[in-house]
N, C-alpha and C positions, 0 to 999 in steps of 0.2 A: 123703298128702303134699299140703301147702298150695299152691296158685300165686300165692304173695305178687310173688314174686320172679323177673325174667328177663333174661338177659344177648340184648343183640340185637347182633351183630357187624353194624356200622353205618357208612356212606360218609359219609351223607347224601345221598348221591343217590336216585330216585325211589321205587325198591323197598324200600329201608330205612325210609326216612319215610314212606311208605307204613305200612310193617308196623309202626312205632314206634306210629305214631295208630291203628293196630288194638288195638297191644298194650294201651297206656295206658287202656286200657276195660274191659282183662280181668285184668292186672295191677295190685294197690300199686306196685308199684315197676320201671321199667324202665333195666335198664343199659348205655347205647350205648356201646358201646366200637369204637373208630376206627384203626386201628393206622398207624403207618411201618417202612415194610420198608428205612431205607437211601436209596431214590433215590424219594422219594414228595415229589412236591410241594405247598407251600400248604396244608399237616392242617388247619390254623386255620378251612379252609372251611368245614369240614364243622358247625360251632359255629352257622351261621346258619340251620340251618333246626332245632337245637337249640334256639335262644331261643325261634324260633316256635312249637313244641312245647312251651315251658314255660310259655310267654305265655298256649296254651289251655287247658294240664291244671294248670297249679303248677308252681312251682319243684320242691316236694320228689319228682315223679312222674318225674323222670328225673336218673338221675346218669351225665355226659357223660365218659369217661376218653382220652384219647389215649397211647395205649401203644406204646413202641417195640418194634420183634420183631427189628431187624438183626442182635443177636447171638444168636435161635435160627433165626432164615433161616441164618445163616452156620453153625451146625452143622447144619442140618439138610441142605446141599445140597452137604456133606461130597461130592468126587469127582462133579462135576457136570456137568463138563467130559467125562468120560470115559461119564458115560452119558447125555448128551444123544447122544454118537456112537454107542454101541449103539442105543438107541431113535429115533435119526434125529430128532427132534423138540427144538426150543428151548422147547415146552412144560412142560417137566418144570419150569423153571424160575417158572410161574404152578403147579403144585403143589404144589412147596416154599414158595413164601410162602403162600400160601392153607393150607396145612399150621403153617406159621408163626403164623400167626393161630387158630388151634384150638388150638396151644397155650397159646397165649400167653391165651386164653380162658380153659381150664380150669384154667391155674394164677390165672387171677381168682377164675374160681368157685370154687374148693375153700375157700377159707380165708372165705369171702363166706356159705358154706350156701346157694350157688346152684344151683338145682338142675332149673333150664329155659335151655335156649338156642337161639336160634335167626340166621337172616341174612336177606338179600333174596335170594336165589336165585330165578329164576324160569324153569321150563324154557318155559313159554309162552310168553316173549317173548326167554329168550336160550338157548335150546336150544341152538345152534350150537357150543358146546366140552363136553367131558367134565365138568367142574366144575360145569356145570348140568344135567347128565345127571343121571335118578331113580337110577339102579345107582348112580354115585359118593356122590350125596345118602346113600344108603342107608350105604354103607361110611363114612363120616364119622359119620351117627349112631351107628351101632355103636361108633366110637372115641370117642366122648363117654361111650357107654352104658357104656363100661368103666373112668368114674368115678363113675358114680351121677348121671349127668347126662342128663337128658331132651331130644330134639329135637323143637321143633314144628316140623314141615313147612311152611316160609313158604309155598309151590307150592298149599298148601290155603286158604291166607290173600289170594293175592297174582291179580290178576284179569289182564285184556289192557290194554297199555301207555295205549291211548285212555280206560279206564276206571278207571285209576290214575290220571290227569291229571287226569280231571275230578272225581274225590271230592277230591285233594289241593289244586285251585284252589278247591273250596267251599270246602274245610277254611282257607283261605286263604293256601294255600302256592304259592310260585313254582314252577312248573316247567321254569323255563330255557329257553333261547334255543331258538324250535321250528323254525327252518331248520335248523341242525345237524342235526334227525333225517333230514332227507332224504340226507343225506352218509351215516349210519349211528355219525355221534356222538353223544356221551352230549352232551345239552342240561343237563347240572349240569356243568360244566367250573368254575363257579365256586360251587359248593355241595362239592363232596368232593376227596379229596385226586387229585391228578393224580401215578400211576406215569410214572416215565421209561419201565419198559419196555411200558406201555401200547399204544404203534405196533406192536409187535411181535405184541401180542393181539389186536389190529384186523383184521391178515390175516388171521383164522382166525377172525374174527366181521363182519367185513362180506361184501361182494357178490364180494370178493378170494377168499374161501375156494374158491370154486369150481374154479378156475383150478388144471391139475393139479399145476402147479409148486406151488403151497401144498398140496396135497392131501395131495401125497406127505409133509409134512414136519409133517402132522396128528397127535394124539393117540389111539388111539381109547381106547373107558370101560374097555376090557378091559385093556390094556398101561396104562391110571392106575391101575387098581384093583390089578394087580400088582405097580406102582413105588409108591403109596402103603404096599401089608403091606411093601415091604422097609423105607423109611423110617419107619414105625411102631415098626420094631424101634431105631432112635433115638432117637425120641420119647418113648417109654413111661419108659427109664430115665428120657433129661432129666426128664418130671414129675414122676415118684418123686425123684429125688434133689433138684428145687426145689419140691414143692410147699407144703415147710409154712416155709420161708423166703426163697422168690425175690420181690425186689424192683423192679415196674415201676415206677419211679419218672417221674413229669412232668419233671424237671429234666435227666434225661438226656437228650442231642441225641437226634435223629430222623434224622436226616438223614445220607447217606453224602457220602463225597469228590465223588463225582461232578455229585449236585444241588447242594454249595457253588456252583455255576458260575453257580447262578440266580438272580436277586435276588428276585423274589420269595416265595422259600421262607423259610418260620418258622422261626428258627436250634430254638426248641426247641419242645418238647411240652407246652408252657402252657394 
């Protein structure tokens, strides 16, 4: 099998562009794909360290897509409410859209002959929730692998935060506002798209998480990896039944009712 080709589920924030300027060296062709879940603010951001990457490798070495996922977030988190109260945890709900996006992936790749993909995951520097955890990593491969689609382990790719800054300021890339990291926020606020429900992930990845009150209302990789096979059992038909006609279209809004509220959000996925 050639490595012509790779889709890199893509922010543009640190770790993604990071892994992009890796890829671009060892791939023809790399596919950033961006997604809106609904209440995602500003997608358009994430285009500007896009240019910069085209600017070093060529135009034709990256093709940038923004894709909307709100309506398989919305089937996929079918009865949500009810099991966020069994599982105790408002996490379930960073599942399903990170869920959301793997679909919404592999119905890219199929019809594409893509057949490597990978994200910025990096449990070295964001260990801190299940979704960066290697067991989960693991279990998401495996649900790729069960279309013929390979996972490169970014974790093998992707180094410690201070040494991802400084390849990407050679490389000649911004890496955002660096007071923010002392808070424990992302210094790309104005590089990738900004979730509304982002604060809510913040407690369970900043200095918060500790504090038992958050403790209690944690995820852990075993109870995701459990809630993941049940919603898998969703998923698998959705891609079987869109995969050799579902259409991500750019002209479709991105945006749910609730981010309407913000002005600076991109009405569409242009």
């Amino acid at each position: 099998m050639d490595r012509n080709e790779i889709a890199l589920m893509y922010s543009g924030g640190l770790d993604t562009t990071y892994m992009a300027l890796q890829l671009a060296k060892e791939f023809q062709k790399v596919h950033l794909l961006t997604f809106c879940n609904g209440v995602c603010v500003n997608p358009d951001a994430s285009k500007r360290h896009v240019q910069i990457l085209r600017n070093k490798f060529g135009m034709d070495k990256f093709e940038h897509s923004i894709i909307p996922v709100e309506e398989i977030l919305s089937f996929l988190k079918k009865g949500l409410s009810k099991d966020v109260a069994n599982y105790k945890t408002p996490l379930l709900f960073d599942l399903c859209c990170r869920m959301s996006m793997e679909v919404a992936t592999i119905l890219y790749c199929l019809p594409r002959g893509i057949r490597y993909v990978t994200d910025g995951n990096n449990p070295n520097t964001q260990g801190e929730m299940f979704i960066q955890q290697t067991r989960y990593l693991n279990a998401a491969a495996e649900f790729f692998s069960r279309y013929g689609i390979e996972t490169i382990r970014s974790y093998t790719i992707l180094d410690s935060r201070d040494k991802i800054i400084r390849r990407l300021n050679k490389a000649g890339i911004n890496t955002g506002i660096k007071w923010l990291r002392f808070l424990g926020i992302t210094t790309q606020l104005f590089t990738q798209p900004f979730c509304l429900w982002a604060p809510v992930a913040f407690l369970f990845t900043s200095g918060l998480r500790k504090m038992p009150f958050i403790k209690y209302f944690n995820l852990s990789v075993e109870d995701a990896i459990r809630y993941r096979k049940e919603k898998e059992k969703l998923a698998i038909p959705f891609i079987d039944y869109f995969k050799s006609d579902y259409t991500m279209s750019s002209e479709r809004p991105c945006t749910g009712k609730l981010s309407r509220f913000f002005k600076c959000i991109s009405p569409k996925c242009s």
